[in-house]
N, CA, C and O of each residue as an XYZ file, in Angstrom:
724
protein
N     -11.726     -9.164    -20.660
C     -11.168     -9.288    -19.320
C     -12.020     -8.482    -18.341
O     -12.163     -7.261    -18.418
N     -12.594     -9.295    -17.383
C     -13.331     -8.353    -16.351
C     -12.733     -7.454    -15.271
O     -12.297     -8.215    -14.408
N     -12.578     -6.562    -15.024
C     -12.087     -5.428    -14.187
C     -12.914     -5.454    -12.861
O     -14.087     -5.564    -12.505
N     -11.519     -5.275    -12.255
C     -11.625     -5.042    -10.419
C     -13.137     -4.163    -10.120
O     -13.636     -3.279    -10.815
N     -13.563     -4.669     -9.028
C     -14.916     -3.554     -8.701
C     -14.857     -2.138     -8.614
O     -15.635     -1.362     -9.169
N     -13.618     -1.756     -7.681
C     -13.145     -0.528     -7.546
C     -12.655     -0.041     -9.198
O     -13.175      1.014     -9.561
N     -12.110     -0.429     -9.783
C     -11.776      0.015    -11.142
C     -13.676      0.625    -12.199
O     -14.270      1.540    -12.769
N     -13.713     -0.510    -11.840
C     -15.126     -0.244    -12.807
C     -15.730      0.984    -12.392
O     -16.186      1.754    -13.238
N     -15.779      1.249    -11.119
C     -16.588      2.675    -10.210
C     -15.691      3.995    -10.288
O     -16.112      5.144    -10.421
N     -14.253      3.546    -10.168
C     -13.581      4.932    -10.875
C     -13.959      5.114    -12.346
O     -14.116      6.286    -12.689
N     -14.140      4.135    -13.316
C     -14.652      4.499    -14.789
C     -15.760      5.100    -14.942
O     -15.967      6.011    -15.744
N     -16.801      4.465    -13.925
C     -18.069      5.134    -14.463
C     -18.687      6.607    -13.571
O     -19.328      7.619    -13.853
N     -18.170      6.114    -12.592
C     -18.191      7.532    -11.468
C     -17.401      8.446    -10.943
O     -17.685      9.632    -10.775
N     -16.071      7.730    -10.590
C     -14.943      8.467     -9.806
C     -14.190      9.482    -11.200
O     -13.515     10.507    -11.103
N     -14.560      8.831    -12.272
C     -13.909     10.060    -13.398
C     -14.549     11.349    -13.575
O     -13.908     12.400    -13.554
N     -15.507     11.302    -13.708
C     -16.631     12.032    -14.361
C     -16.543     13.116    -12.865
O     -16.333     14.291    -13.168
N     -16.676     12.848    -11.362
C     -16.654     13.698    -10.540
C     -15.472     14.617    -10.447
O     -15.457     15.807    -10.133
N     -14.427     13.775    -10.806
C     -12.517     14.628    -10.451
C     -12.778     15.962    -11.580
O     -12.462     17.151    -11.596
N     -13.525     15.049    -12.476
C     -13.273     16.198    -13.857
C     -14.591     17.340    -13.907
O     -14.563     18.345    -14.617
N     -15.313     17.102    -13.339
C     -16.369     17.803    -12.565
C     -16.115     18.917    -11.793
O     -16.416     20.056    -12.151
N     -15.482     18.595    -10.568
C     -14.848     19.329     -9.524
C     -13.241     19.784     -9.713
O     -12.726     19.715     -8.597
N     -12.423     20.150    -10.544
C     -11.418     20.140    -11.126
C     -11.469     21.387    -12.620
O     -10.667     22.283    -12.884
N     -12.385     21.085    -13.153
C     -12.590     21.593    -14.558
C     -11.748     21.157    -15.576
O     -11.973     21.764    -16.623
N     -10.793     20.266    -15.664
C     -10.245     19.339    -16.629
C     -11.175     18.975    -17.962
O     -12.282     18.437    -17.973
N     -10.170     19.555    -19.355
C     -10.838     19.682    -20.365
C     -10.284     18.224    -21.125
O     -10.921     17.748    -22.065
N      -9.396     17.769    -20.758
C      -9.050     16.495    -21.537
C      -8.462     15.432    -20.302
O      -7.667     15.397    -19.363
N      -9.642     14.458    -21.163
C      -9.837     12.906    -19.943
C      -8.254     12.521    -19.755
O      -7.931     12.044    -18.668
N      -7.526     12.656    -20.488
C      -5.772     12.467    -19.823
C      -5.512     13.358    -18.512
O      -4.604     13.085    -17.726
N      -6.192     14.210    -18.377
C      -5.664     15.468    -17.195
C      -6.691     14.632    -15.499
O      -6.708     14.887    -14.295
N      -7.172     13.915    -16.139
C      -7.975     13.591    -15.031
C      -7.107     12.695    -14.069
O      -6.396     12.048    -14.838
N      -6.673     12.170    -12.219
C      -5.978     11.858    -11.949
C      -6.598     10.606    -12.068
O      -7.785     10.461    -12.360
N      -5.328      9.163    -11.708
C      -5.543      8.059    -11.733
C      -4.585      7.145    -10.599
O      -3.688      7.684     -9.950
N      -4.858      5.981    -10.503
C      -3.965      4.872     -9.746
C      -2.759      4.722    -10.650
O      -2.818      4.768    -11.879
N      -1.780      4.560    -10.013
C      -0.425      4.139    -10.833
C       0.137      2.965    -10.435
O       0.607      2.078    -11.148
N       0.068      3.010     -9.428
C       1.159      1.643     -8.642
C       0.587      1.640     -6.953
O       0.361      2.664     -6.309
N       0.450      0.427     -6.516
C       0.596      0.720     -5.071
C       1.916     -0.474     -4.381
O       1.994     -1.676     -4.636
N       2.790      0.305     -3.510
C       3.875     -0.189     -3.427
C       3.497     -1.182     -1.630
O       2.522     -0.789     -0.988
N       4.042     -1.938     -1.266
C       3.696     -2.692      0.135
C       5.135     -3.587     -0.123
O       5.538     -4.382     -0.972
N       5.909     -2.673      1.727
C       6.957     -2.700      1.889
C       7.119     -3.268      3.442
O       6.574     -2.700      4.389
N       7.692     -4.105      3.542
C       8.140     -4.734      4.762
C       9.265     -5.109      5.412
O       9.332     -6.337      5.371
N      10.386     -4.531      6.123
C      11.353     -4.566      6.732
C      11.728     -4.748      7.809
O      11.604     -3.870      8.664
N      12.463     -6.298      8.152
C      12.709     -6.761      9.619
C      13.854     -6.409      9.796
O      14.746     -6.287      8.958
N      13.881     -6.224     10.927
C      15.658     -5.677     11.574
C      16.008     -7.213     12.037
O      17.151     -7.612     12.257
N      15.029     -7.858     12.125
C      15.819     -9.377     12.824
C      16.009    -10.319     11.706
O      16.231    -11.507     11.939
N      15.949     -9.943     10.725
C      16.956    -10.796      9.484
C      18.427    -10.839      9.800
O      19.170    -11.810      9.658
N      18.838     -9.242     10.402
C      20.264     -9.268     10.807
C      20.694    -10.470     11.349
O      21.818    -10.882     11.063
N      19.822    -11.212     12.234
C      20.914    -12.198     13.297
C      19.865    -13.100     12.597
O      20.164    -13.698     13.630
N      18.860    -13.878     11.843
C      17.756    -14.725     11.501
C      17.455    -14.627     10.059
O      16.385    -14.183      9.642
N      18.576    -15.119      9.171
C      17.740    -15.138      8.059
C      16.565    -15.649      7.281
O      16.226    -15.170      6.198
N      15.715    -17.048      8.128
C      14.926    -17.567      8.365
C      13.711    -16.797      7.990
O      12.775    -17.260      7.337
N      13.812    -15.392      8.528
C      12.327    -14.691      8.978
C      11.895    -13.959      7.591
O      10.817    -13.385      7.440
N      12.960    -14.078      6.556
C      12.856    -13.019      5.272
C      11.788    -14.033      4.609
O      10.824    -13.767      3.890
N      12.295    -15.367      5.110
C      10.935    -16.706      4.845
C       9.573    -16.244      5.040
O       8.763    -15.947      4.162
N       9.419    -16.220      6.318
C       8.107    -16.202      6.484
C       7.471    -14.743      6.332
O       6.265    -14.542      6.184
N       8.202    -14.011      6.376
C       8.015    -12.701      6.129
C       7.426    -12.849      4.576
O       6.223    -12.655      4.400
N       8.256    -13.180      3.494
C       8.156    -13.438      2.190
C       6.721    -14.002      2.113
O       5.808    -13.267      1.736
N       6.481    -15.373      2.484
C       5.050    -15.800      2.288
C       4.055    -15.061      2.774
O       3.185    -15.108      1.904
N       3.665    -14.386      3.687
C       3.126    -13.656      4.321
C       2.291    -12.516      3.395
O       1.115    -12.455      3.039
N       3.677    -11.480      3.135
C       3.421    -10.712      1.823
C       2.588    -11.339      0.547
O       1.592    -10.858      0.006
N       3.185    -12.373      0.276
C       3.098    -13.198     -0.902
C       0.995    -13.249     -1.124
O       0.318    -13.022     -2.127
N       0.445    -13.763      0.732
C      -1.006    -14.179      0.752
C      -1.414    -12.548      0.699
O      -2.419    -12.317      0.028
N      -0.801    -11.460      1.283
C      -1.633    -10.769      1.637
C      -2.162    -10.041      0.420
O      -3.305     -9.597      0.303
N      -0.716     -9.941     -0.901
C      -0.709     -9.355     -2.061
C      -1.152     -9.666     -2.604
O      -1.912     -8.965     -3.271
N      -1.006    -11.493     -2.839
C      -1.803    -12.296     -4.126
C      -0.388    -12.001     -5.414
O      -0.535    -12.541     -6.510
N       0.412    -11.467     -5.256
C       1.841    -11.620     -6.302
C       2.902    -11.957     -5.204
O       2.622    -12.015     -4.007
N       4.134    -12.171     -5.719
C       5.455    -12.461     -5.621
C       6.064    -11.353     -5.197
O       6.061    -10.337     -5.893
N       6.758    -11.418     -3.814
C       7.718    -10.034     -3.159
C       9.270    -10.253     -3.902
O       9.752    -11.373     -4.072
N       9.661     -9.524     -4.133
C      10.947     -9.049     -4.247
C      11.738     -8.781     -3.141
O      11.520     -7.699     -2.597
N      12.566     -9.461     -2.686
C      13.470     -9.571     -1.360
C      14.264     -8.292     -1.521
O      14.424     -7.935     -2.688
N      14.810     -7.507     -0.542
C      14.729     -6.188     -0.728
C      16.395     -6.940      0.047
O      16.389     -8.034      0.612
N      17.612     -6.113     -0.099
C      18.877     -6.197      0.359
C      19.417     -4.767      0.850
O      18.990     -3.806      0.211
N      20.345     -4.497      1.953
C      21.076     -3.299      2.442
C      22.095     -2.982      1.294
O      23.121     -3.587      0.982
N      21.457     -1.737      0.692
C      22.740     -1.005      0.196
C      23.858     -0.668      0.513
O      24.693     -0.401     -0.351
N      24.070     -0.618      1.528
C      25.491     -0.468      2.475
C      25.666     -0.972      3.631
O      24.686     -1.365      4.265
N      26.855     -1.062      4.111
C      27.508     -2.017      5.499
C      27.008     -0.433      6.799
O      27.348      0.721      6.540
N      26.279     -0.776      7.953
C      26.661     -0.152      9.030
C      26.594     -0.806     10.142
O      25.650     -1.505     10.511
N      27.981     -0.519     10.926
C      28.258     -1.066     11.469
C      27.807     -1.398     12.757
O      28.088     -2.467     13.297
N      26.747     -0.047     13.544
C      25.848     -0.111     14.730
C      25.029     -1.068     14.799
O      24.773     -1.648     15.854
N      24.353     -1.440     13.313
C      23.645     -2.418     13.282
C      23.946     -3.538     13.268
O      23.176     -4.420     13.648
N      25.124     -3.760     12.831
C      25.425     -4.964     12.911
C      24.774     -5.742     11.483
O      24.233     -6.841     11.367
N      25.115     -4.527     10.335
C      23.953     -4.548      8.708
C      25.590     -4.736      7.806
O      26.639     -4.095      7.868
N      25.235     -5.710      7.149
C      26.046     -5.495      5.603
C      25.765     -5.689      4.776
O      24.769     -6.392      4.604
N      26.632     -5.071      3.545
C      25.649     -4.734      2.271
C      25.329     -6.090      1.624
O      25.793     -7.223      1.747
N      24.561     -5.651      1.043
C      23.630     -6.909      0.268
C      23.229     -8.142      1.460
O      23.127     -9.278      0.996
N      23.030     -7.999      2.763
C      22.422     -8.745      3.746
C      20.361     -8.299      2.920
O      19.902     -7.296      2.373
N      19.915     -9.306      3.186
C      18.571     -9.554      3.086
C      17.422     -8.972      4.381
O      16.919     -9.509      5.368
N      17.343     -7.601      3.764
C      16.510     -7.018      5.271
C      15.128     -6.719      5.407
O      14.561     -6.282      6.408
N      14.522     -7.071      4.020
C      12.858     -7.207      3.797
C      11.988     -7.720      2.557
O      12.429     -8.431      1.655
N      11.156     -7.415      2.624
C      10.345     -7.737      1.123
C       9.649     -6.405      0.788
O       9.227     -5.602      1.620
N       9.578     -6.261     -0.839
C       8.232     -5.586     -1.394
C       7.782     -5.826     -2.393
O       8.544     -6.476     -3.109
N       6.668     -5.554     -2.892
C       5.809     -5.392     -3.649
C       4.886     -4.529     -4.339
O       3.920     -3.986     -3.804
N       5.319     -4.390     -5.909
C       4.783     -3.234     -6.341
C       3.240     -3.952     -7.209
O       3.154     -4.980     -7.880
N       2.574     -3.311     -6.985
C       0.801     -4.096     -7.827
C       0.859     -2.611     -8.600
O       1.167     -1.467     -8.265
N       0.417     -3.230     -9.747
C      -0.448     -2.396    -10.886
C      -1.713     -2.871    -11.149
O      -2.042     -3.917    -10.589
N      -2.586     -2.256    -11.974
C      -3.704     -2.615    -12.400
C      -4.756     -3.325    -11.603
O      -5.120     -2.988    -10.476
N      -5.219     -4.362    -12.312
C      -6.470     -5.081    -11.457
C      -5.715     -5.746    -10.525
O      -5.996     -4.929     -9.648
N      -5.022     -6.497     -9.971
C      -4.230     -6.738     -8.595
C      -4.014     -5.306     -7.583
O      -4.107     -5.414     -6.360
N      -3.774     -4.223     -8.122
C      -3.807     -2.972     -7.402
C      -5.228     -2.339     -6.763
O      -5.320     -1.745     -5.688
N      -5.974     -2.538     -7.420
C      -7.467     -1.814     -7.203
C      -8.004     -3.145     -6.064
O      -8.478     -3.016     -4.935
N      -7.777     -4.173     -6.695
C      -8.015     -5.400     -5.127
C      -7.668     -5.418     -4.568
O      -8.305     -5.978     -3.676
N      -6.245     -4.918     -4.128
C      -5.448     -4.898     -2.681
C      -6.177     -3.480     -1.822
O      -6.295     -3.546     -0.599
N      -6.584     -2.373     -2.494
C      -6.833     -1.187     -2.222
C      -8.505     -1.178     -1.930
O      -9.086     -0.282     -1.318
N      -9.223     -2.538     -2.585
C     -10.373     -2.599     -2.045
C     -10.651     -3.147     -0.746
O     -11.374     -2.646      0.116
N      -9.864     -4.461     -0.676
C      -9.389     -4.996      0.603
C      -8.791     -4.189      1.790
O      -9.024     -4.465      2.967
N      -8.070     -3.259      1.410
C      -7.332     -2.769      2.547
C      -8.379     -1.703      2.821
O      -8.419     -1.517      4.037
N      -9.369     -0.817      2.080
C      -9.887     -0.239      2.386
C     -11.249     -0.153      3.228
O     -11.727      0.713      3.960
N     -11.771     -1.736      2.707
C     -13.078     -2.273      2.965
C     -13.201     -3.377      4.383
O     -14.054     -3.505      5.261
N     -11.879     -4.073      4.088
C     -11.498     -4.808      5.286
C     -10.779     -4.977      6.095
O     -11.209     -5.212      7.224
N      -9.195     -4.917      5.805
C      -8.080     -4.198      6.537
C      -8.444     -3.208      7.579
O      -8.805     -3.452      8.730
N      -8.281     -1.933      6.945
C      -8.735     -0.674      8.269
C      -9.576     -0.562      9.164
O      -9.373     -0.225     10.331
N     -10.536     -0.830      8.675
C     -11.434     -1.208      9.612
C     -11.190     -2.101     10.808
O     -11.752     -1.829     11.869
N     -10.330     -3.228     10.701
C      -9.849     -4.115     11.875
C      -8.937     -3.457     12.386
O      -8.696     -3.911     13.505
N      -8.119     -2.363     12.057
C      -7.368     -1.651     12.979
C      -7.999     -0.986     13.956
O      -8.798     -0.066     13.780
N      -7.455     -1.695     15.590
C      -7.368     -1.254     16.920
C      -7.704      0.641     16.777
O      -7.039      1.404     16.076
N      -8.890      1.031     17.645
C      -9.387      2.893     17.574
C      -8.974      3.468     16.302
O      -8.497      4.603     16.308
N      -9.122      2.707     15.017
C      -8.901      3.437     13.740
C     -10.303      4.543     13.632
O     -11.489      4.327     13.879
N      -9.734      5.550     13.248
C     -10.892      6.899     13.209
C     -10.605      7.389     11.428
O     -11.353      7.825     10.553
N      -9.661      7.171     11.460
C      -9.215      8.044      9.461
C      -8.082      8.367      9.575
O      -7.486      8.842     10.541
N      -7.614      8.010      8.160
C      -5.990      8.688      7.989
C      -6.101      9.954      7.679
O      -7.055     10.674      7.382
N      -4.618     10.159      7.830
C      -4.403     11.762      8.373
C      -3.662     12.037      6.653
O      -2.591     11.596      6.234
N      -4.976     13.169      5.714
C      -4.255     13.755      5.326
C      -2.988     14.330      4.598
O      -2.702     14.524      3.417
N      -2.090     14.600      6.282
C      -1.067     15.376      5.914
C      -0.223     13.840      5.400
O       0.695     13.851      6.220
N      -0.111     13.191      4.968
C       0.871     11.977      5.016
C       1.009     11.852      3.590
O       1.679     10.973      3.046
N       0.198     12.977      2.851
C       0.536     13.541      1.103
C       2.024     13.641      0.892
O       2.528     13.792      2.004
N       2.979     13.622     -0.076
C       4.035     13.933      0.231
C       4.488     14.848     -0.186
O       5.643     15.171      0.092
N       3.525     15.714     -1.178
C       3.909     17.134     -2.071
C       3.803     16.756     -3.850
O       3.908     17.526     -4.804
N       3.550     15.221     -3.819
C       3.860     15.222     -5.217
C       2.443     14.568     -5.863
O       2.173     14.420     -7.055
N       1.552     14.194     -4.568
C       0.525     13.284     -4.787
C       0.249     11.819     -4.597
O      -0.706     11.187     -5.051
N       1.308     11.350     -3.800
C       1.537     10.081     -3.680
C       0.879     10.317     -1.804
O       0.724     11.321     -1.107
N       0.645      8.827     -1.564
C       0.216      8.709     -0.190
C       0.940      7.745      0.526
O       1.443      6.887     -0.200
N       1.156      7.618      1.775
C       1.944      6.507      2.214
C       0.979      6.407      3.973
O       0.395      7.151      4.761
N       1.299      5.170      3.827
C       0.755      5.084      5.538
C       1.534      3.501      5.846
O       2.115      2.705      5.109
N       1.220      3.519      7.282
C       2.114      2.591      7.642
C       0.815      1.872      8.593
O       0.212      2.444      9.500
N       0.521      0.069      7.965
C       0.106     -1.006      9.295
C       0.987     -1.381     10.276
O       2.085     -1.868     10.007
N       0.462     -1.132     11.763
C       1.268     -1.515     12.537
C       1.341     -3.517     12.756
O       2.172     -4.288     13.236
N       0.027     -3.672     12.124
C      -0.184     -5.229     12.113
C      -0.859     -5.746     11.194
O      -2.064     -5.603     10.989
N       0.171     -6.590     10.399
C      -0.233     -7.696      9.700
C      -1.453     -8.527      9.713
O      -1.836     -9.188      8.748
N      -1.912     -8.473     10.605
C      -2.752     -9.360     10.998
C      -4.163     -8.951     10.893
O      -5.156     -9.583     11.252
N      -4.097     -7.940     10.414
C      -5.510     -6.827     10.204
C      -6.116     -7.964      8.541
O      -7.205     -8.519      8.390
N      -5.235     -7.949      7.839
C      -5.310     -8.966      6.791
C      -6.113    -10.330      7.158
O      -5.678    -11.290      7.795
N      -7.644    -10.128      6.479
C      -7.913    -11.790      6.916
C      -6.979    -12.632      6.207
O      -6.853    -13.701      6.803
N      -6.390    -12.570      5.330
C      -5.656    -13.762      4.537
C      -4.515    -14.896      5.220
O      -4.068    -15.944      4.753
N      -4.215    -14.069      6.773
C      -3.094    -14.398      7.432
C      -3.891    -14.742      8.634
O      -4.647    -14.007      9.270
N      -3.458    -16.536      8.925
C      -3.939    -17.204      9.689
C      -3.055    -16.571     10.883
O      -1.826    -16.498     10.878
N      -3.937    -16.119     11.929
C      -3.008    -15.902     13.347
C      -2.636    -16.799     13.721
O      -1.471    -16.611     14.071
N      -3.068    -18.196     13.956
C      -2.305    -19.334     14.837
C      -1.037    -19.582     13.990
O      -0.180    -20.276     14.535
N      -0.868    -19.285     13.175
C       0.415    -19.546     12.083
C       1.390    -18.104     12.270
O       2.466    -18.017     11.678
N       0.934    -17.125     13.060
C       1.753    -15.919     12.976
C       3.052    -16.236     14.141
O       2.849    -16.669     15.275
N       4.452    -15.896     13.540
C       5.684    -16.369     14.505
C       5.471    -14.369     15.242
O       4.887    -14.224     16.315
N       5.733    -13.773     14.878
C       5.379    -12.495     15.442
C       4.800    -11.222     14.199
O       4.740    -11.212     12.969
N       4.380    -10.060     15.485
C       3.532     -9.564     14.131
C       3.936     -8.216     13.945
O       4.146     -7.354     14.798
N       4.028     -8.145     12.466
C       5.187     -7.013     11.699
C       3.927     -6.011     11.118
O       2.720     -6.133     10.912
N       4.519     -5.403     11.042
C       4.341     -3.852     10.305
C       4.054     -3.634      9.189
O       3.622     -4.693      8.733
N       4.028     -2.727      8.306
C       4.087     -2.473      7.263
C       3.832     -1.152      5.926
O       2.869     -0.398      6.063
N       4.378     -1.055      5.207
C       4.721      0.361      4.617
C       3.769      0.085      3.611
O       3.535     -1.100      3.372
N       2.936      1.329      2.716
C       2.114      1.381      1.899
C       1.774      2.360      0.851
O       0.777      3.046      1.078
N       2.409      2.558     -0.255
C       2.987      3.916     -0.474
C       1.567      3.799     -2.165
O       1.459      3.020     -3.112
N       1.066      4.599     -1.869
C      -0.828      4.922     -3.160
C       0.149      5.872     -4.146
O       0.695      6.890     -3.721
N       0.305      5.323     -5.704
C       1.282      6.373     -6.436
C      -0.120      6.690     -7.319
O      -0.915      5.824     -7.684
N      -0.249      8.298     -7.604
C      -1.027      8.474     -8.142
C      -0.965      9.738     -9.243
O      -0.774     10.829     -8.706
N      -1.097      9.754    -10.707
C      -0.396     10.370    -11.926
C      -0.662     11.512    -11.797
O      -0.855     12.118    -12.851
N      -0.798     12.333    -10.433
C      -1.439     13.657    -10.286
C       0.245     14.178     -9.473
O       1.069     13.310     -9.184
N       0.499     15.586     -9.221
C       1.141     16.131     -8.672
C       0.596     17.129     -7.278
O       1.337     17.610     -6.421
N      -0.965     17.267     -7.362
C      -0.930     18.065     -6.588
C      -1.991     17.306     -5.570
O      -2.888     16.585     -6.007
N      -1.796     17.539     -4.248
C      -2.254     16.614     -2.872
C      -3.696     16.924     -3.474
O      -4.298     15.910     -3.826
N      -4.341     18.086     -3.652
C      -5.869     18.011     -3.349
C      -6.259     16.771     -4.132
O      -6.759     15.732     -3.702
N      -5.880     17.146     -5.542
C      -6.500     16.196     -6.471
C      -6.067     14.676     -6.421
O      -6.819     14.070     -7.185
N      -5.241     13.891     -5.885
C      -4.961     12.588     -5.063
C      -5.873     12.612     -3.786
O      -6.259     11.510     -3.393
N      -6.167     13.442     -3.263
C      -6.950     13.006     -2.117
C      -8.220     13.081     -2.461
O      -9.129     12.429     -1.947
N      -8.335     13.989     -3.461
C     -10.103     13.872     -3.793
C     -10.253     12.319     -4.716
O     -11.266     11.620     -4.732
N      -9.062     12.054     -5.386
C      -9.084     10.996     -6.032
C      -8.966      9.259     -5.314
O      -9.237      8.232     -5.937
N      -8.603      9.318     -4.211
C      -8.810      8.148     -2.792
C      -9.887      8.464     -2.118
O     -10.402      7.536     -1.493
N     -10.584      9.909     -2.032
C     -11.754      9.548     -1.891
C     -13.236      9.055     -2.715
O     -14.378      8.862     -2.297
N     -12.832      8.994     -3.600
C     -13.741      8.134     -4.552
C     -13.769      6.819     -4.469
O     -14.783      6.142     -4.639
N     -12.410      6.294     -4.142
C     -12.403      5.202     -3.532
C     -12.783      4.620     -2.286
O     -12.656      3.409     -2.110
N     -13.299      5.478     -1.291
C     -13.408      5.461     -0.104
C     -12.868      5.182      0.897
O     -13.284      4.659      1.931
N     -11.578      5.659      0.491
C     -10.532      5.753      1.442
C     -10.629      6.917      2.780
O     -10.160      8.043      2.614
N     -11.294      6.513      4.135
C     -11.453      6.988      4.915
C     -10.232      8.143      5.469
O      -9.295      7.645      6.092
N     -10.222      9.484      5.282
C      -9.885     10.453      5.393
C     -10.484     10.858      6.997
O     -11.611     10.472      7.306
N      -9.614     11.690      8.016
C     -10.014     11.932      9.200
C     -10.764     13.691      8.620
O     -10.156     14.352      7.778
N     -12.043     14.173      9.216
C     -12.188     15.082      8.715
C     -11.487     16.476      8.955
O     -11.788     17.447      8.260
């Protein structure tokens, strides 16, 4: 089975540096990719259940897998939300589907984001995981704009088998995940 590009370059390079700069005596201690999660939530499902549609396909091109329709755990009433109403999609990638979404988003995605300079850092969460948020879908070549009904957001959460921020961030930067300096 042939392996993602980004995968192959953490094997032959991105390991050997963590454990380098780290001093890690056994290749298990070295950090790695676990999951990357891509989460999308419309508030206008409330009055349009229609949009969990196109919302759904959307995800579906940008991921290359199948979203999981995400439902409200509980009724509130400001919103005008009840439980088990249909209020987004996500998607969890492992493996070689994970390292391609993360090459894409890294190589082509960000870069089309409007005065993008580097992510910030602090957006570690204490445990080693990363999260950032697209304000537009549409950064994705996969998603035809003349086909876009409006343009959504989106959550992005990098799980990575390390606990401590340095070593996840030294470990996305091997990937070349643009860091603000």
């Amino acid at each position: 089975m042939n392996k993602a590009r980004l995968e192959e370059h953490y094997l032959k390079a991105g390991k050997k540096k963590l454990q380098e700069k780290f001093g890690f005596k056994n290749q298990m201690q070295i950090p790695k990719l676990l999951k990357i999660i891509v989460n999308v939530s419309v508030k206008e499902a409330v009055s349009d259940t229609k949009v969990i549609d196109k919302v759904y396909d959307d995800l579906m091109v940008i991921t290359g897998q199948k979203p999981i329709v995400t439902k409200a755990r509980k009724s509130i009433a400001g919103f005008k939300l009840r439980q088990g109403m249909k209020i987004g999609c996500k998607v969890t990638l492992r493996k070689k589907m994970m390292y391609e979404f993360l090459d894409r988003l890294v190589n082509v995605a960000l870069p089309r984001v409007r005065d993008f300079k580097g992510l910030n850092a602090k957006q570690f969460d204490g445990k080693g995981n990363f999260s950032l948020g697209i304000k537009e879908h549409i950064v994705f070549p996969e998603i035809d704009y003349n086909k876009v009904d409006k343009i959504r957001g989106m959550n992005i959460v990098i799980v990575t088998s390390t606990d401590v921020n340095e070593e996840a961030k030294c470990l996305l930067e091997t990937f070349n995940v643009p860091f603000l300096s």
